[in-house]
Phi, psi and omega in degrees: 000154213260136185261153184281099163277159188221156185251132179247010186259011174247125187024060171049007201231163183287112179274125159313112155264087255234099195293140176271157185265034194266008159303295195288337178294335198282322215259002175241022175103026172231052180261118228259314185305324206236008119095057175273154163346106189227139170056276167272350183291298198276342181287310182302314176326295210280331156322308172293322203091341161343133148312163181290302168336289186271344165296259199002325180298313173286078194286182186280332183287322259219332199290145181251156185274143176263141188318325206277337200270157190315169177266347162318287148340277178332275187334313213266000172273348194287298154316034182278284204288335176282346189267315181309332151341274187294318188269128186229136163270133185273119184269124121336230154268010170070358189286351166188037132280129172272137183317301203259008209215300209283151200261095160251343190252176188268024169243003177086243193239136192282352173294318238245302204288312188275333218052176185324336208272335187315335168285324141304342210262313205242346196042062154221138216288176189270336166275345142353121186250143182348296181313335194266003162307317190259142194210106166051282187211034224184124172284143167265068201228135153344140179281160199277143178237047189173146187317318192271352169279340208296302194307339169271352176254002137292303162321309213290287175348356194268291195271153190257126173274149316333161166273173189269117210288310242255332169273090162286167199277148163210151191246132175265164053024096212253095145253139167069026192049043164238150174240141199195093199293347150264134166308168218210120174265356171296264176328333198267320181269018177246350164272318200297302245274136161310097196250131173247234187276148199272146155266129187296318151345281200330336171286359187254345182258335179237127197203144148347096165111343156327173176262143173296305208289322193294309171295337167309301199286340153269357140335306148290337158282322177313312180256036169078041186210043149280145182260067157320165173310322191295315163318286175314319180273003181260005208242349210088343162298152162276078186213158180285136181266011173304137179311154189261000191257309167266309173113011181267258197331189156266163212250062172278176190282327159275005181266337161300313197237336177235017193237337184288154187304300177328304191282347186284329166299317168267324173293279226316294198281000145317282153336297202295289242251337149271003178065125181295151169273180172335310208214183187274163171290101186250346167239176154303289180301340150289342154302298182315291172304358173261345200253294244256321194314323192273147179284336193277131170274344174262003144271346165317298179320294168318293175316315190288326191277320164323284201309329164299326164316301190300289202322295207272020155280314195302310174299312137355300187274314198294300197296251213329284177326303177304298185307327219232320192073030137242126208247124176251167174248167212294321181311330179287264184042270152322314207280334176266358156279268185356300184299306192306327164307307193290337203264336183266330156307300161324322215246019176249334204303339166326309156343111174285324168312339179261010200291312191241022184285338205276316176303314191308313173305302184297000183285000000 
């Protein structure tokens, strides 16, 4: 199985990135030049007696699901309106592209483009294929009586007449400003996939070598949607909005992780080992601007895995206290960032990004 990568500069969050497949798309029928037969299609065909041939006429867009065909099927007909996008017919000898069904022109598929009335309209029949359109060196088409015929007899002037006999229609895979004559499930998911704003962040909370649970929850602090007291009592709870660690301010998230007496007792014996900043932490974007500051990337690194440690030890004891009515001191604290480091450097150390994280911490 093909392994999944994910993208992480767009609103922070893990996207799929979807590697292609395209040995399996070549060897199971979806190979777009030769547009072959695929599954209840290829069934109806061999049932009716039909050719390979004379079935062309019956394209895949045009197809209605039948009571008998799979619910695979079913599914994969559904997506029909989302693929066409993407499959454009290349015209040849025009002998088995469809006129009306197939995306040969840049106006897409022309039953959609004319609407129902078009096959009457052009009086060309609904199973026609580009070629039966041409009469010698010439469209055999009507004069246009409406904007959107205008606009397809202007394209059609685009081509040099007879087509060339000798040449078949072939279909590309359009995604991603790429023509690619196999489907490409990379590409195909990087036009589909929603994309929003790149975040200047995302490398401090998703990065090589992280904790899934540790990045998640700074994941979540970064946007503020841990559910502190301050929170919960602004939600309406009946709950004290007090720090649950000193018991003064109210128990917002920057007051929590970087303003309460406690937590500030574990950053110091942090601080010796990562180098303190300037001044004390008074937002969240100055914790963000302390992890990035240093030019040595393997001290950037160290930082970034101290600060997720801490947030999730920290959250972590605020749970355990509240919950449990066990209260440790900071100095333990410590001890279980310290371990939790040392233990995610080690099983890393292979690592060349990781090689000198262990002397930095332990100096």
């Amino acid at each position: 199985m093909k392994k999944v990568r994910f993208l992480t500069t767009e609103d922070g969050e893990r996207t799929r990135k979807v590697k292609p497949f395209r040995s399996y798309a070549h060897g199971k029928g979806w190979n777009l030049q030769n547009k072959p037969l695929l599954g209840a299609e290829a069934k109806r065909v061999e049932n009716s007696g039909q050719t390979k041939e004379q079935s062309r006429r019956e394209v895949l867009w045009a197809l209605e699901p039948a009571q008998a065909d799979s619910w695979a099927w079913k599914r994969l007909l559904k997506l029909r309106p989302l693929a066409i996008q993407f499959c454009k017919s290349v015209v040849g000898n025009g002998l088995s592209s469809s006129f009306w069904f197939d995306a040969w022109t840049p106006l897409g598929q022309l039953i959609k483009h004319l609407g129902p009335r078009g096959p009457r309209a052009l009086r060309i029949r609904e199973d026609a294929v580009v070629a039966d359109a041409i009469n010698g060196t010439v469209w055999s088409l009507p004069h246009p009586r409406s904007h959107q015929e205008v606009e397809l007899h202007t394209y059609l002037t685009t081509f040099t007449l007879p087509l060339s006999l000798d040449i078949d229609d072939g279909y590309e895979w359009l995604a991603s400003d790429s023509s690619v004559p196999i489907f490409s499930s990379f590409s195909t998911w990087e036009a589909l996939r929603p994309k929003m704003e790149v975040k200047d962040w995302h490398d401090v909370v998703w990065f090589k070598g992280t904790l899934p649970k540790h990045a998640f929850t700074m994941w979540t602090a970064n946007y503020d949607k841990l559910p502190t007291r301050a929170r919960l009592a602004g939600w309406g709870m009946q709950i004290s909005p007090l720090c649950a660690f000193c018991s003064n301010p109210m128990e917002t998230r920057d007051h929590l992780f970087l303003s309460c007496a406690y937590s500030l007792d574990v950053w110091s014996q942090v601080f010796a080992r990562c180098n303190p900043p300037t001044s004390p932490f008074t937002s969240w974007a100055e914790l963000l601007s302390w992890i990035r500051q240093p030019r040595s990337k393997s001290l950037s690194l160290l930082r970034k895995l101290v600060t997720q440690t801490m947030v999730f030890q920290l959250w972590k004891q605020r749970n355990n206290l509240i919950h449990n009515h066990i209260s440790v001191s900071a100095a333990a604290v410590f001890i279980l960032v310290d371990r939790e480091l040392r233990n995610i450097i080690f099983s890393r150390r292979e690592k060349k990004s990781f090689a000198t994280l262990m002397a930095k911490w332990l100096r």
